[in-house]
MARTI-907553 format. One record per residue (C-alpha): x, y, z. Coordinates in pm, whole numbers, plus 32768, in hexadecimal, padded with zeros to 4 digits. Each point is the difference from the previous one (the first is absolute). Layout:
<nodes>
NODE     c1     c2     c3
NODE      X      Y      Z
...
</nodes>
This chain:
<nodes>
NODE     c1     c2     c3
NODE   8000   8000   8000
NODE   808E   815E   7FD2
NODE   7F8C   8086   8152
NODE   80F5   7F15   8099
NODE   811B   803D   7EE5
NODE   7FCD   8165   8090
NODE   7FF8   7F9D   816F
NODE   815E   7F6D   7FE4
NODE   809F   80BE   7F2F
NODE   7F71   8127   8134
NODE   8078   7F10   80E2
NODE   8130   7FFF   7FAB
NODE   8049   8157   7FD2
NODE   7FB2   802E   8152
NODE   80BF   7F07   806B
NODE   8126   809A   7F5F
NODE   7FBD   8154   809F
NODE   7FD3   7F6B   8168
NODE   8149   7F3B   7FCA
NODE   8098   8121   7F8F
NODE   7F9B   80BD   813A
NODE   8063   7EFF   80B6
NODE   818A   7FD8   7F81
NODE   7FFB   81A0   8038
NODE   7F99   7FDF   8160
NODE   80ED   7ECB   8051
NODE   8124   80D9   7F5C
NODE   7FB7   8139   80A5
NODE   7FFA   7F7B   8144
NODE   8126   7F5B   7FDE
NODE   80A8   8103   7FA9
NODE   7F65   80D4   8135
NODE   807E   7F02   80EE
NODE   816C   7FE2   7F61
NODE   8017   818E   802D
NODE   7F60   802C   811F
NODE   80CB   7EBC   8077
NODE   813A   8100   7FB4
NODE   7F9E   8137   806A
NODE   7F81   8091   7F05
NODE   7E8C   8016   7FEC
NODE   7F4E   8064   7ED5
NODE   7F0C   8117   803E
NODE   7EE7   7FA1   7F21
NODE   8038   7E64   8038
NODE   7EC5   8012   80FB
NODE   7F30   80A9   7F01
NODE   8039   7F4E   7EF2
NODE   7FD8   7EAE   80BA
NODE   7E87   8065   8050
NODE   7FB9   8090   7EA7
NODE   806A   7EB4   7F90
NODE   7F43   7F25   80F6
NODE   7EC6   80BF   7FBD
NODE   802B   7FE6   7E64
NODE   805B   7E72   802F
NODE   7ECD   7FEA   80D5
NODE   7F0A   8095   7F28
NODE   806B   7FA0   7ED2
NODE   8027   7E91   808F
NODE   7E7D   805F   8068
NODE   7F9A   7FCD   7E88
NODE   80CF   7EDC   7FEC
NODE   7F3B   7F64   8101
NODE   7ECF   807B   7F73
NODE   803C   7F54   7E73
NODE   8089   7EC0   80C0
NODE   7EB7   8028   80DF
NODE   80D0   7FD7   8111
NODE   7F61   80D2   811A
NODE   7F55   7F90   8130
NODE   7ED3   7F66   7FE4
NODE   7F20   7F0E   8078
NODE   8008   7ECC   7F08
NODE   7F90   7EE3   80DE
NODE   7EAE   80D8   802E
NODE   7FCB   8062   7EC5
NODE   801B   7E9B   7FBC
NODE   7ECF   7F80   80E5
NODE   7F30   810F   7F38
NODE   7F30   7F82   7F02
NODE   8071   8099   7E80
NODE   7F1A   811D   7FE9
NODE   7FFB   8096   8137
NODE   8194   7FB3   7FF2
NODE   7FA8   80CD   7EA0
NODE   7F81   812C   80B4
NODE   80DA   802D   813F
NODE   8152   7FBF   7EEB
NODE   7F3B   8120   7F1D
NODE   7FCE   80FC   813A
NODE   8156   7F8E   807F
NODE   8099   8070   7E9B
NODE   7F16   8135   7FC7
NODE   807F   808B   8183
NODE   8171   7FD7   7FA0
NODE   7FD9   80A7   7EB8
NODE   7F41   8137   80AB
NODE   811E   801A   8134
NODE   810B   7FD7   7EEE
NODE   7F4B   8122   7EE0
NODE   7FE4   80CA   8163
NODE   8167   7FCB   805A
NODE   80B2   8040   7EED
NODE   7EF0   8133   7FC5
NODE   8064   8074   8182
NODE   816E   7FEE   7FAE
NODE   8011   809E   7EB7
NODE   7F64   8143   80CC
NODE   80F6   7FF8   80E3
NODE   810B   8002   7F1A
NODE   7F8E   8184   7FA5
NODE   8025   8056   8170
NODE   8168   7F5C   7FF7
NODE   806F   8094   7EC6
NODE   80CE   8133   80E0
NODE   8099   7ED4   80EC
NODE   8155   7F68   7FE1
NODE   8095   7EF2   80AE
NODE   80F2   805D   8115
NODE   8122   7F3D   7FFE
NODE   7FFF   8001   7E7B
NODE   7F63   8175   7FB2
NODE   800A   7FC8   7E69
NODE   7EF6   7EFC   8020
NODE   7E8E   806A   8013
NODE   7F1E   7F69   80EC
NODE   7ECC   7FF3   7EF0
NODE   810C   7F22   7F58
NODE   801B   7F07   810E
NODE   7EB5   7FF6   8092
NODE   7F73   7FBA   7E76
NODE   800B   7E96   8098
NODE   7EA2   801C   8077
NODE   7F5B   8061   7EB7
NODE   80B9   7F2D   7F1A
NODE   7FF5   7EBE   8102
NODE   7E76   8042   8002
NODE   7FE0   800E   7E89
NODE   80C4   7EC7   7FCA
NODE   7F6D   7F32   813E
NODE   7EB5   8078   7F42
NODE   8080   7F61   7EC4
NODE   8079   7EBF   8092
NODE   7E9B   7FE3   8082
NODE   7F3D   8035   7ED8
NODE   80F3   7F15   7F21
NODE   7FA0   7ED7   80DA
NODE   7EC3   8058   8059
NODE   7F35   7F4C   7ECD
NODE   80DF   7E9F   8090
NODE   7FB5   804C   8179
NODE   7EC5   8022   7FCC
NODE   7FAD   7EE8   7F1F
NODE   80A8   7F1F   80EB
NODE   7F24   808E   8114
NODE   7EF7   7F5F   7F34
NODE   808A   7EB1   7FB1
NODE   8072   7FB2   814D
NODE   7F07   7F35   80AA
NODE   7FD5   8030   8183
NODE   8095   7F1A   80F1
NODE   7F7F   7FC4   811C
NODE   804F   7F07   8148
NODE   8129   8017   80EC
NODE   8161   7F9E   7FEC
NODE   802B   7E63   8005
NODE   8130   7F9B   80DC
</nodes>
């Protein structure tokens, strides 16, 4: 299917970028530690490390979100028979589209009231540049959801319910 040619090719690309962020974060640490470890701190190590740490986590957010890896409750939705399992997947999907739209909608007006600030230890970088995490996370968690949406969905329906306990 072409939905999931798209999915992995998304996938994958994401997985790249998080990776990416990843090796960064792992060097520039390293690198704080062997100066600090020799008395010479950096002055904008600290910074950096939490810009980093917030782009690998949301980034790695819509990861999760195309591998439908978040949270969830599978072992409930599992008792429910398909088309109430339908409904509660649908309302499930159509909340964390809305929070996402109003997230990244939220953060892209805050990047106008940034747009003066720059970061501290490294005064060349805007803040409206760093904090454009939240918007473009949102867009592409939105994304991830819609491309497997049509699957998640369907599957809601073919599933049927299970019920009884655990055998031992």
């Amino acid at each position: 299917m072409w939905l999931d040619a798209i999915r992995r090719r998304y996938e994958g690309a994401l997985e790249w970028l998080t990776v990416i962020l990843m090796a960064a974060l792992a060097i520039e640490v390293t690198i704080g530690v062997i100066f600090r470890t020799a008395g010479y701190s950096l002055v904008w190590y600290d910074e950096f490390a939490a810009i980093l740490l917030a782009w690998l986590t949301f980034y790695g957010s819509a990861l999760a979100s195309v591998k439908r890896a978040h949270i969830g409750c599978p072992e409930v939705m599992a008792m429910l028979p398909p088309k109430i399992k339908f409904a509660f997947r649908l309302l499930a999907e159509v909340l964390t589209i809305g929070f996402f739209l109003l997230m990244g909608w939220m953060g892209y007006q805050v990047l106008g009231v940034l747009d003066t600030d720059y970061l501290i230890t490294m005064p060349s970088i805007p803040v409206s540049w760093v904090q454009s995490v939240v918007p473009i996370s949102a867009v592409l968690i939105v994304a991830a959801e819609l491309i497997t949406l049509p699957k998640v969905l369907t599957n809601s329906l073919a599933c049927p319910a299970i019920t009884g306990g655990a055998s031992h």
